[in-house]
TIMI-2910 file (N, C-alpha, C, CB; in pm, 1 decimal, decimal comma, always signed):
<rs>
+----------+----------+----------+----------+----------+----------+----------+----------+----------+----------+----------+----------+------+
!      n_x !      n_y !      n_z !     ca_x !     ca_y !     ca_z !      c_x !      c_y !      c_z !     cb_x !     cb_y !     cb_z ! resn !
+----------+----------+----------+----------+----------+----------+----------+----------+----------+----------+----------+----------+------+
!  +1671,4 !  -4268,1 !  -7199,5 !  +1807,1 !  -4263,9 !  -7253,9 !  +1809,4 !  -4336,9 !  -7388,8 !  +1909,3 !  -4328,0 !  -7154,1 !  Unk !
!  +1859,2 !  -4282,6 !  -7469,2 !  +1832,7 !  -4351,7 !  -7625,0 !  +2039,6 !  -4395,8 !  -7638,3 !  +1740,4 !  -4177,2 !  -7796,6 !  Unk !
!  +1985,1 !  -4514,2 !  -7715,4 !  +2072,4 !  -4642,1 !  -7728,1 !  +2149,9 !  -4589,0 !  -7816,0 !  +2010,8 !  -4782,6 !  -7772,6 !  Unk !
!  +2289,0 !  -4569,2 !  -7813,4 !  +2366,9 !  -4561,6 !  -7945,7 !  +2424,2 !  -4665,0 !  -8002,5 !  +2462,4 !  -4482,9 !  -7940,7 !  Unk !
!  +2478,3 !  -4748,4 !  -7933,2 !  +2563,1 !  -4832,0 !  -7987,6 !  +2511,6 !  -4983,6 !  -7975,8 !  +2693,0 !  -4808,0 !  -7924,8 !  Unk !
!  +2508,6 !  -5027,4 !  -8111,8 !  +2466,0 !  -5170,2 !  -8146,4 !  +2327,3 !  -5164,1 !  -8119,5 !  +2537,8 !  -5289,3 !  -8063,6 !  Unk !
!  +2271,8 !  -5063,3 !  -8161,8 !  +2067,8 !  -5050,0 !  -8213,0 !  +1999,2 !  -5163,6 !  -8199,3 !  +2021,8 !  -5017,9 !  -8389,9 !  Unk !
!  +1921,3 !  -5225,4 !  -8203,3 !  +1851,9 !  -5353,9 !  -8257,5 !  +1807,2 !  -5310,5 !  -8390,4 !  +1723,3 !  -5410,7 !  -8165,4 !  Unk !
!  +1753,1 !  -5195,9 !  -8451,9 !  +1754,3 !  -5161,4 !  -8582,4 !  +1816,3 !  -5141,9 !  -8660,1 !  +1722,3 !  -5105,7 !  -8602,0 !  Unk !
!  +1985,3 !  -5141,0 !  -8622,3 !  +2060,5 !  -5230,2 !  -8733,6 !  +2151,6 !  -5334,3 !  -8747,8 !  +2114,1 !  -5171,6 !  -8790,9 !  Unk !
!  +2069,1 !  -5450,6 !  -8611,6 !  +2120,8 !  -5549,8 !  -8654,4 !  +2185,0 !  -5642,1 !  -8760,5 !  +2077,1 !  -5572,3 !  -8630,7 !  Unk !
!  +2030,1 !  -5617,5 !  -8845,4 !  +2062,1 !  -5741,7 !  -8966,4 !  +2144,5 !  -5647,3 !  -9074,5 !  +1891,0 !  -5825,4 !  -9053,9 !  Unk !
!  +2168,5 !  -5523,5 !  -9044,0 !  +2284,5 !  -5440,5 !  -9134,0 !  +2425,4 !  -5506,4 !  -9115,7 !  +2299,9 !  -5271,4 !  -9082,4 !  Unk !
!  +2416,5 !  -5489,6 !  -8972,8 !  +2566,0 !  -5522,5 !  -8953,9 !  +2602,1 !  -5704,0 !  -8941,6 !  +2613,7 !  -5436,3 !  -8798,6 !  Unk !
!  +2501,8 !  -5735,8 !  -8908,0 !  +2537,2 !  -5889,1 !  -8997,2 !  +2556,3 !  -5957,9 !  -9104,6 !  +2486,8 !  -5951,3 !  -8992,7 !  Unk !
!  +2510,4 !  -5846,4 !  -9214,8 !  +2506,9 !  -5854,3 !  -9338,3 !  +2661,1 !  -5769,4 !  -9369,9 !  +2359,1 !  -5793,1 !  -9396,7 !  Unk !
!  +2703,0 !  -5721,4 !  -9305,2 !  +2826,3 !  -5632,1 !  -9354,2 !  +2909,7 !  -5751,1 !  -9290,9 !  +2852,2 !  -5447,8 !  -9287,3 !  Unk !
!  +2920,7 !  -5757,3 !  -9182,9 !  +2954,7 !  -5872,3 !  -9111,9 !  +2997,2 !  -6018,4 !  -9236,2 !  +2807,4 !  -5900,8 !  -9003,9 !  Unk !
!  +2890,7 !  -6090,0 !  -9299,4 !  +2891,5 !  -6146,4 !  -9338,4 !  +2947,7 !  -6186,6 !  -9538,8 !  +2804,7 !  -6144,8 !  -9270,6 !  Unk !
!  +2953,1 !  -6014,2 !  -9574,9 !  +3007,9 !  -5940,6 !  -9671,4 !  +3129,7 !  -5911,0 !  -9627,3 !  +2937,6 !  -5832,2 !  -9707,2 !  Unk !
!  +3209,7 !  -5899,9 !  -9582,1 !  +3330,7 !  -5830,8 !  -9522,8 !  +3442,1 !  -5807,0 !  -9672,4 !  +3407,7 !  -5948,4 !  -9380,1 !  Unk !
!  +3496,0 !  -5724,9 !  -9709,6 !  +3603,6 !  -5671,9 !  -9782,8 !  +3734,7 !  -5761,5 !  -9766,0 !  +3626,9 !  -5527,0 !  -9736,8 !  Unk !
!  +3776,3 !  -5846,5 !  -9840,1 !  +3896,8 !  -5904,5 !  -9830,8 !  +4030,0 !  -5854,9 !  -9717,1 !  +3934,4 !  -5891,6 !  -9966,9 !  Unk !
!  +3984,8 !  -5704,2 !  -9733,3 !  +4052,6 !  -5630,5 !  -9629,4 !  +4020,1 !  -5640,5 !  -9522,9 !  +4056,8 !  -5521,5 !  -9638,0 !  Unk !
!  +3915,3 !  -5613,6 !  -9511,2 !  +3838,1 !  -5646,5 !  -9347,2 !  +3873,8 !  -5793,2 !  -9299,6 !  +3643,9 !  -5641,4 !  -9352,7 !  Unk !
!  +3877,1 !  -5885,5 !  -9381,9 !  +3896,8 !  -6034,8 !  -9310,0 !  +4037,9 !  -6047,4 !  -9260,9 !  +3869,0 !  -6166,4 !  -9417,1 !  Unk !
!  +4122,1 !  -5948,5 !  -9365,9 !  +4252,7 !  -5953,3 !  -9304,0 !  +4316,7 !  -5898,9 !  -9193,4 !  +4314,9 !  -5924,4 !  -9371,9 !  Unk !
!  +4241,0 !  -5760,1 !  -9178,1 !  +4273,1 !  -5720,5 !  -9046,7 !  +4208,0 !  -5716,5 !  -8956,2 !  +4308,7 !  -5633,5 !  -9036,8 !  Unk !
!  +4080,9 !  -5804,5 !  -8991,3 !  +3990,3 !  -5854,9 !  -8830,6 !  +4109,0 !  -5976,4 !  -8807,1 !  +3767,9 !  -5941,3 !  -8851,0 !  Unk !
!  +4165,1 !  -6048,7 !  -8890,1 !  +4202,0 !  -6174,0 !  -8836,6 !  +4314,9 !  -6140,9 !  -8751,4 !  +4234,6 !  -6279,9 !  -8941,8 !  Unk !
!  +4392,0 !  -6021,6 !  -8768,6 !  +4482,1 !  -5970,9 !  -8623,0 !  +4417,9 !  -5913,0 !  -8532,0 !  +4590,3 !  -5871,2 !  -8638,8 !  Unk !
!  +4299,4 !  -5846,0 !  -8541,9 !  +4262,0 !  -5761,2 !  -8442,6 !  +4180,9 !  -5877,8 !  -8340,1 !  +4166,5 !  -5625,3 !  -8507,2 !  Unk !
!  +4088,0 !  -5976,5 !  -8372,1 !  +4003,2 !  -6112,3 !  -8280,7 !  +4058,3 !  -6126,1 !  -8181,7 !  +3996,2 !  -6260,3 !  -8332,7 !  Unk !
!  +4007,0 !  -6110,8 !  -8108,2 !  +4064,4 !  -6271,4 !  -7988,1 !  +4175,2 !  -6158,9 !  -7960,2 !  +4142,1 !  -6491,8 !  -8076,2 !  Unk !
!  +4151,2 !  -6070,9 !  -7878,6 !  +4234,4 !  -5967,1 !  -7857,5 !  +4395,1 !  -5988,3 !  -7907,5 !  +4222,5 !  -5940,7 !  -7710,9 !  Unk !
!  +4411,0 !  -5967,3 !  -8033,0 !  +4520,5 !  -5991,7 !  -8105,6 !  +4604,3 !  -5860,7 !  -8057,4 !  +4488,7 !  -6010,3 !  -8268,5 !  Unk !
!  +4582,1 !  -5786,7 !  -8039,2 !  +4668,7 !  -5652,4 !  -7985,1 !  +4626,1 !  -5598,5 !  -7859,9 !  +4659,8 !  -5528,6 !  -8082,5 !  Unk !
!  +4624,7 !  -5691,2 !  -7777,6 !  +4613,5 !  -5677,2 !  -7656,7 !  +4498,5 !  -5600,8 !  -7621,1 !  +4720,1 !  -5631,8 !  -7611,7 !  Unk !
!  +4394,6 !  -5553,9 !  -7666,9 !  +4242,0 !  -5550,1 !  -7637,6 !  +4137,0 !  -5580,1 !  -7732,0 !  +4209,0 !  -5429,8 !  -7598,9 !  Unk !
!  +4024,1 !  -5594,4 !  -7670,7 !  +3907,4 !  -5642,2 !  -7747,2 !  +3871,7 !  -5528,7 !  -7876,8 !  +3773,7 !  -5658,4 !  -7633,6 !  Unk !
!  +3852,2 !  -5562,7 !  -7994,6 !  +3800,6 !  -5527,8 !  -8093,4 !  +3669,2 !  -5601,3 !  -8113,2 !  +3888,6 !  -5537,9 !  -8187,7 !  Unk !
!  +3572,8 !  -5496,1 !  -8172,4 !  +3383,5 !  -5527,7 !  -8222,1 !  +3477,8 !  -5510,7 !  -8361,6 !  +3194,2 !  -5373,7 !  -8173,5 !  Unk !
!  +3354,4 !  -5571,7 !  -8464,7 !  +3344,0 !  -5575,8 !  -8599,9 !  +3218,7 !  -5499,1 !  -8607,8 !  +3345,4 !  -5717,7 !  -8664,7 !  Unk !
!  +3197,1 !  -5453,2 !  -8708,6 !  +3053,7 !  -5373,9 !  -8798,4 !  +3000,4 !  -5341,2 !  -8626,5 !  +2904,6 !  -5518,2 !  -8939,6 !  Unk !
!  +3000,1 !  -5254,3 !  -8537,8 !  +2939,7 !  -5225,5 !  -8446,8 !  +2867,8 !  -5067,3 !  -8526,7 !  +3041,8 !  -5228,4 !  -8308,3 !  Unk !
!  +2795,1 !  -5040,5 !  -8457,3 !  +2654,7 !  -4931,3 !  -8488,3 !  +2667,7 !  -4857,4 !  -8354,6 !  +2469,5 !  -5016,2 !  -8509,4 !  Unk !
!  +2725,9 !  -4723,6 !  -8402,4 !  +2755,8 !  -4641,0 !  -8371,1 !  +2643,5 !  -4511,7 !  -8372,3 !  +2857,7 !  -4643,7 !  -8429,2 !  Unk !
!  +2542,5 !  -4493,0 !  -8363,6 !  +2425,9 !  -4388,6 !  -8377,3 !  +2424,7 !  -4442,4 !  -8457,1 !  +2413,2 !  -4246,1 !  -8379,4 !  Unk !
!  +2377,1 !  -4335,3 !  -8573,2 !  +2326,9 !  -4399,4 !  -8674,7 !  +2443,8 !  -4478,3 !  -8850,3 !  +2216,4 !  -4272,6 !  -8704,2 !  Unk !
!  +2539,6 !  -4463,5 !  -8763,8 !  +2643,0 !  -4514,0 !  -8843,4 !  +2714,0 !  -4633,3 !  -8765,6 !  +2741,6 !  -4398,3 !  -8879,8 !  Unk !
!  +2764,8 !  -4728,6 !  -8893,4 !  +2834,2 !  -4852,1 !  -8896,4 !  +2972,1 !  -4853,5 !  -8914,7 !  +2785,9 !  -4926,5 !  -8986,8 !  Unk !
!  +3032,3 !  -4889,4 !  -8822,2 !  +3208,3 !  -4847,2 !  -8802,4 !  +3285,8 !  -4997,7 !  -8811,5 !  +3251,3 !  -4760,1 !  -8612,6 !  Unk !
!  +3357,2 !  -5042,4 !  -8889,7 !  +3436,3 !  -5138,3 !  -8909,7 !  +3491,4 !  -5215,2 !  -8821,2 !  +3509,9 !  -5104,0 !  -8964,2 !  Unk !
!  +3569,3 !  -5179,1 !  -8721,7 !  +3603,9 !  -5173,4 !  -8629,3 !  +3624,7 !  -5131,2 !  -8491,2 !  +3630,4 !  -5176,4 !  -8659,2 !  Unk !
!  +3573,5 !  -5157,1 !  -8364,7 !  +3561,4 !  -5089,3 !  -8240,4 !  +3662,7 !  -5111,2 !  -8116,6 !  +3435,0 !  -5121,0 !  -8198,3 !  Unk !
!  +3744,5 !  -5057,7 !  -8066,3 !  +3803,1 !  -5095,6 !  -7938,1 !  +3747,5 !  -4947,5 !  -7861,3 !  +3994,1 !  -5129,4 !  -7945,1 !  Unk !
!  +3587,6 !  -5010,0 !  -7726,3 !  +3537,4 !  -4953,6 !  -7661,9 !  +3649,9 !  -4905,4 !  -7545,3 !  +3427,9 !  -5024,0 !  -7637,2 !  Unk !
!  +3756,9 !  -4998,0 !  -7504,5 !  +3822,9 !  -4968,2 !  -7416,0 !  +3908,3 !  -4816,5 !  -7445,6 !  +3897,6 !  -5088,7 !  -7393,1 !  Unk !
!  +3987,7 !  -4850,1 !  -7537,7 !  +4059,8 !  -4718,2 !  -7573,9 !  +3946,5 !  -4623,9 !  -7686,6 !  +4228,7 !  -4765,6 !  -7660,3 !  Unk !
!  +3817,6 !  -4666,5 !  -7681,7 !  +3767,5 !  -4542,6 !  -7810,1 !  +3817,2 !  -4488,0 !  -7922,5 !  +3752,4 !  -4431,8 !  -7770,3 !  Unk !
!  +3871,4 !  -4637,3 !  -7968,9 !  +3922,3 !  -4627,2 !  -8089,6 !  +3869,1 !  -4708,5 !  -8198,2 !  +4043,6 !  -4647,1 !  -8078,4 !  Unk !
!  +3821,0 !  -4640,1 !  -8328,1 !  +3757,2 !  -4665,0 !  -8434,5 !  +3829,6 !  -4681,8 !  -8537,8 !  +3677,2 !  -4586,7 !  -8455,9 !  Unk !
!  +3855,9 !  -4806,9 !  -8598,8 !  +3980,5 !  -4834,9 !  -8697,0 !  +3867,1 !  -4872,9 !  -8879,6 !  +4104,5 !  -5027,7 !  -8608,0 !  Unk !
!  +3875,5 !  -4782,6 !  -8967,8 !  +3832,1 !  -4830,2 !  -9112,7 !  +3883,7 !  -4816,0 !  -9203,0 !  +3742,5 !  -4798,4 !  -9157,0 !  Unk !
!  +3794,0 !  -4908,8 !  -9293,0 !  +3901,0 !  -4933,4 !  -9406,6 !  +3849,5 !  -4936,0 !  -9515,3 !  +3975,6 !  -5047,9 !  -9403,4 !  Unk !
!  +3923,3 !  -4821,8 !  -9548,1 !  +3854,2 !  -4746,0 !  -9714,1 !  +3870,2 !  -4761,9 !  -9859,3 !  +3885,8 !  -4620,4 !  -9729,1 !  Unk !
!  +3771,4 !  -4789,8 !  -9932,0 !  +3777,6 !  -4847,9 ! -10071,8 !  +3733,4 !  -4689,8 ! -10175,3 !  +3641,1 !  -5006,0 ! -10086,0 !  Unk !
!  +3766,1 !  -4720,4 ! -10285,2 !  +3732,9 !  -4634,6 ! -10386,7 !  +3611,1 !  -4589,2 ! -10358,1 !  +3738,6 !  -4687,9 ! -10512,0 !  Unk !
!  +3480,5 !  -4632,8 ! -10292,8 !  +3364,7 !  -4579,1 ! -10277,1 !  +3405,1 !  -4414,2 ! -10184,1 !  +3263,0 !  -4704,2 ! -10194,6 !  Unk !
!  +3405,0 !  -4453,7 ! -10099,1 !  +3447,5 !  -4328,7 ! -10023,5 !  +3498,6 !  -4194,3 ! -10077,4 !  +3542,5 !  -4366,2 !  -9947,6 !  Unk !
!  +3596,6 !  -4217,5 ! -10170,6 !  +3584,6 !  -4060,4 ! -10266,2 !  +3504,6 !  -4053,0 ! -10295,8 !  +3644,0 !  -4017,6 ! -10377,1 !  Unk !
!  +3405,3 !  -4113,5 ! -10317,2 !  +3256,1 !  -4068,1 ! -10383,7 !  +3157,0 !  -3973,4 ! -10264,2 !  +3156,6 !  -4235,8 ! -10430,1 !  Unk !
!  +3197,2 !  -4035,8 ! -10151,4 !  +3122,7 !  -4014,5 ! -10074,1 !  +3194,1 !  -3918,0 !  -9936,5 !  +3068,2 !  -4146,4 ! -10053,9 !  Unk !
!  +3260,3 !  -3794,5 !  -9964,1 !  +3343,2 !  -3739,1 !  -9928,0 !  +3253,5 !  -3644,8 !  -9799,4 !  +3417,1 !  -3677,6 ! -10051,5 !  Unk !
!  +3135,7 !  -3592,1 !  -9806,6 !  +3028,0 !  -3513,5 !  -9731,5 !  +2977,4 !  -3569,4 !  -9610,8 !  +2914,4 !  -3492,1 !  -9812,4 !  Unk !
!  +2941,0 !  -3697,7 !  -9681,7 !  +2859,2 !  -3850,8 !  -9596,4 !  +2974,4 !  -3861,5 !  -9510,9 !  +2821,5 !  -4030,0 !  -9702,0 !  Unk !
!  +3121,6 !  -3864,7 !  -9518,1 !  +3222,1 !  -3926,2 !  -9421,0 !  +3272,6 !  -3837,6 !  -9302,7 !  +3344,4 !  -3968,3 !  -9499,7 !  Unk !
!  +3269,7 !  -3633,0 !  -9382,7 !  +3277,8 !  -3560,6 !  -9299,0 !  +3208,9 !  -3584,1 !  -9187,1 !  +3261,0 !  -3467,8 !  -9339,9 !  Unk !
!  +3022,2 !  -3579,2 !  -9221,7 !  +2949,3 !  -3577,3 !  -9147,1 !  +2980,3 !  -3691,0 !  -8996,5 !  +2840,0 !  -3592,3 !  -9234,1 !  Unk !
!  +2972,5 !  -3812,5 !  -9077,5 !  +2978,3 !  -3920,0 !  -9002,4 !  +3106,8 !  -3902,9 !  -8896,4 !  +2985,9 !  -4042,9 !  -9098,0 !  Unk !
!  +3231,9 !  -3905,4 !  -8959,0 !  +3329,2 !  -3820,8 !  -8850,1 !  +3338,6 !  -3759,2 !  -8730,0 !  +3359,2 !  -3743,8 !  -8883,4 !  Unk !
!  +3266,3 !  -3642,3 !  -8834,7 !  +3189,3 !  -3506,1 !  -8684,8 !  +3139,7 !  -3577,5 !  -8600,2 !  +3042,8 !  -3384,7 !  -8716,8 !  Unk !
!  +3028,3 !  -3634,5 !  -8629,9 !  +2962,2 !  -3693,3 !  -8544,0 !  +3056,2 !  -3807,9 !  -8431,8 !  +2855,0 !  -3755,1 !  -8632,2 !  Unk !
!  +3099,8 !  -3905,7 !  -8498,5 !  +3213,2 !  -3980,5 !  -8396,4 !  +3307,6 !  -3899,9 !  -8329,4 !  +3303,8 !  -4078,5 !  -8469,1 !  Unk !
!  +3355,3 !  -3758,5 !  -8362,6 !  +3457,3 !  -3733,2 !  -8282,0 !  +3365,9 !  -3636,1 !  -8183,0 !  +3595,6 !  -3669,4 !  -8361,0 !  Unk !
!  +3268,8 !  -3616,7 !  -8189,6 !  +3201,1 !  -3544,6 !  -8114,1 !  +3123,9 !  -3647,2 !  -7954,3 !  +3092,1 !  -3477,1 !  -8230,5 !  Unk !
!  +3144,1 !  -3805,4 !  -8039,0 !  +3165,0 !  -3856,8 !  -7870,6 !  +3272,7 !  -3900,1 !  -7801,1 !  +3097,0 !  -3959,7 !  -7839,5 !  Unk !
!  +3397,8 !  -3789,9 !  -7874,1 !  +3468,0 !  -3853,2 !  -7785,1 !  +3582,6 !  -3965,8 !  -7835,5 !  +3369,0 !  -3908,4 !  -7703,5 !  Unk !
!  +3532,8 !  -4025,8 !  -7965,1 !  +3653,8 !  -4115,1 !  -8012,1 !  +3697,8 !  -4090,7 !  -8144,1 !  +3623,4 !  -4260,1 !  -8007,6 !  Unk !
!  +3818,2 !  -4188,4 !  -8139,2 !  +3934,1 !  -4137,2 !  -8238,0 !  +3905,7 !  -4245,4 !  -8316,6 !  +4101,1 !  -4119,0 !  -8186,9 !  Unk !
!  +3933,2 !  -4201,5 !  -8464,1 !  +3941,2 !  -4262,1 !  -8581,0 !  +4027,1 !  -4257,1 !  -8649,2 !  +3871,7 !  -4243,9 !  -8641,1 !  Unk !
!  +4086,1 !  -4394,6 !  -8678,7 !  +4196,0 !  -4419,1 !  -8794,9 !  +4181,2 !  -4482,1 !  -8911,2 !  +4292,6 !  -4483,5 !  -8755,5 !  Unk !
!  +4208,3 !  -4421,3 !  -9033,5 !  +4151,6 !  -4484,3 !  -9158,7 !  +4276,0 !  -4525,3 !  -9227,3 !  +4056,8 !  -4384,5 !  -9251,9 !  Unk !
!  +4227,1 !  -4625,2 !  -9310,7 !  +4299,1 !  -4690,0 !  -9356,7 !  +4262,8 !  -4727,6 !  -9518,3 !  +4308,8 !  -4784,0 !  -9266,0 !  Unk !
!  +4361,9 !  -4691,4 !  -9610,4 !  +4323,0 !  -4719,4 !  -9777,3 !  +4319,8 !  -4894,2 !  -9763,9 !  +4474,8 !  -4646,9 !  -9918,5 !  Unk !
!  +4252,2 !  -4929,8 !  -9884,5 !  +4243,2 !  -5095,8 !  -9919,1 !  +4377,5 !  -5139,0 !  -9931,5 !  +4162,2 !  -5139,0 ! -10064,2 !  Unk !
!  +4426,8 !  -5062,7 ! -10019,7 !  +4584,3 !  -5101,6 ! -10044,6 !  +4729,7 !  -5103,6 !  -9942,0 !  +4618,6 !  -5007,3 ! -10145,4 !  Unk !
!  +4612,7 !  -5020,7 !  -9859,1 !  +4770,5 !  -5027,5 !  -9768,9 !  +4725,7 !  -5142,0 !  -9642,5 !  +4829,1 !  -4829,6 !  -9678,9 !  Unk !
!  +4622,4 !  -5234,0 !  -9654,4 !  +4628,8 !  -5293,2 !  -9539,4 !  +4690,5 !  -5477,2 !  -9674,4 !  +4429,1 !  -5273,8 !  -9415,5 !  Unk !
!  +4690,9 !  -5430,2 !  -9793,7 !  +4696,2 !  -5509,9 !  -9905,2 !  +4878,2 !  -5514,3 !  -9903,9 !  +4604,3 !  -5434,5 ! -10053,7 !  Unk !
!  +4917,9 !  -5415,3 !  -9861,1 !  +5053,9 !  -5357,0 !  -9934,6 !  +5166,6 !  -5331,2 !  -9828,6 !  +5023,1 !  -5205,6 ! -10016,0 !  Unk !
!  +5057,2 !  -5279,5 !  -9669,9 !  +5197,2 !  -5296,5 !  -9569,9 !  +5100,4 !  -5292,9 !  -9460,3 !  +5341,9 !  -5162,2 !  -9565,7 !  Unk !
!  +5039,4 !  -5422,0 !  -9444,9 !  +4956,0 !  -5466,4 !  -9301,6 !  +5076,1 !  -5449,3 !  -9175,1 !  +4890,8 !  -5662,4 !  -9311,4 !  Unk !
!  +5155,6 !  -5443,7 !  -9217,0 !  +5251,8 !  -5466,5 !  -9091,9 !  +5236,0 !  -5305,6 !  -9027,9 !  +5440,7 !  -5519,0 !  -9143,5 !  Unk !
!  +5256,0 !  -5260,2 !  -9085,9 !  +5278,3 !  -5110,1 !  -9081,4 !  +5118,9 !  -5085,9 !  -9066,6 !  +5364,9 !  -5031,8 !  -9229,4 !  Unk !
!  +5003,7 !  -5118,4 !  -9101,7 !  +4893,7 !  -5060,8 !  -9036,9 !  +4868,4 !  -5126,6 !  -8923,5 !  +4782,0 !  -5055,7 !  -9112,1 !  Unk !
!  +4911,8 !  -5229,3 !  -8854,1 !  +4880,1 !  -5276,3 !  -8739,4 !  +4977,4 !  -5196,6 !  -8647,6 !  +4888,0 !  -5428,0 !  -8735,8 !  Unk !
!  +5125,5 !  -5136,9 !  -8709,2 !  +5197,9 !  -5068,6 !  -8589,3 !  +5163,5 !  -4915,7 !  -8546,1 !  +5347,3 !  -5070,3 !  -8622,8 !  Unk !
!  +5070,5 !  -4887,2 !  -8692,5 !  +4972,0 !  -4750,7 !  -8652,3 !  +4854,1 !  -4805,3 !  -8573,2 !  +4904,1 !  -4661,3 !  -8797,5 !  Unk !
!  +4780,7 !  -4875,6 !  -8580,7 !  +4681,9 !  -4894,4 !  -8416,2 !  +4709,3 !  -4918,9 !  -8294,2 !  +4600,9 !  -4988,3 !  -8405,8 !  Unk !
!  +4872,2 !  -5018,9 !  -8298,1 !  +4970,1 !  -4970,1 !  -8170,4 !  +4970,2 !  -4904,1 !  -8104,3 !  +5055,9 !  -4940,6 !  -8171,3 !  Unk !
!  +5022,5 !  -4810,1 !  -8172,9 !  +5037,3 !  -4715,8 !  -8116,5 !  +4963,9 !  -4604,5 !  -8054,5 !  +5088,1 !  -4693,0 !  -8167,9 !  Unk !
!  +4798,2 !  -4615,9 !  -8145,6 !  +4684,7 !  -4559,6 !  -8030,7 !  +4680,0 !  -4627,5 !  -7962,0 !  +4554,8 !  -4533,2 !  -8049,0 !  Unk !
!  +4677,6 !  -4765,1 !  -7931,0 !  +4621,6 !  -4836,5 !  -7841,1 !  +4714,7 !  -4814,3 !  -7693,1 !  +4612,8 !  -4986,2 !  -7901,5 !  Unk !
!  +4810,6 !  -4732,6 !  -7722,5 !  +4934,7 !  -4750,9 !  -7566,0 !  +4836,4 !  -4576,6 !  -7507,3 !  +5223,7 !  -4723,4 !  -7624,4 !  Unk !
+----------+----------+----------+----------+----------+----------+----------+----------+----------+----------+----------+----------+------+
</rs>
């Protein structure tokens, strides 16, 4: 049975992303920790061969948060997508600015997957 989630081969990726985190990311890990919305959230968890921002295994919900790179990389995200919704979980993305501009309002959109 081959391992999908949290590899040992990309540990030191996701500790390093982990340890890099996006001003954004620190802000809305710091609601999501310590089950801030009433379930457990992973950070940088490794997903096959992709690295997902955010994880709640319970509800299979994948929460990220997108910077100007990502228009660049419009093919790479389809793919990666496909692939996540093809096991099964849901993904919600989120621009830099809007977790900058109305965090309130992106935490009442993961709410609301989370019920």
């Amino acid at each position: 049975m081959i391992k999908i989630y949290n590899s040992k081969e990309e540990k030191n990726k996701r500790k390093n992303l982990r340890n890099n985190a996006t001003p954004q990311e620190v802000i809305l890990w710091s609601r999501l920790r310590r089950n801030g919305l009433g379930y457990k959230f992973r950070r940088q968890e490794s997903i096959g061969k992709y690295i997902v921002d955010f994880y709640c295994p319970e509800k299979k919900l994948i929460v990220e948060i997108d910077g100007w790179r990502h228009k660049e990389n419009e093919t790479y995200d389809n793919d990666r997508t496909t692939y996540l919704e093809s096991l099964g979980l849901k993904i919600l993305r989120f621009w830099n600015n809007e977790v900058n501009d109305n965090l309130e309002g992106v935490i009442l959109r993961i709410e609301e997957h989370l019920e």
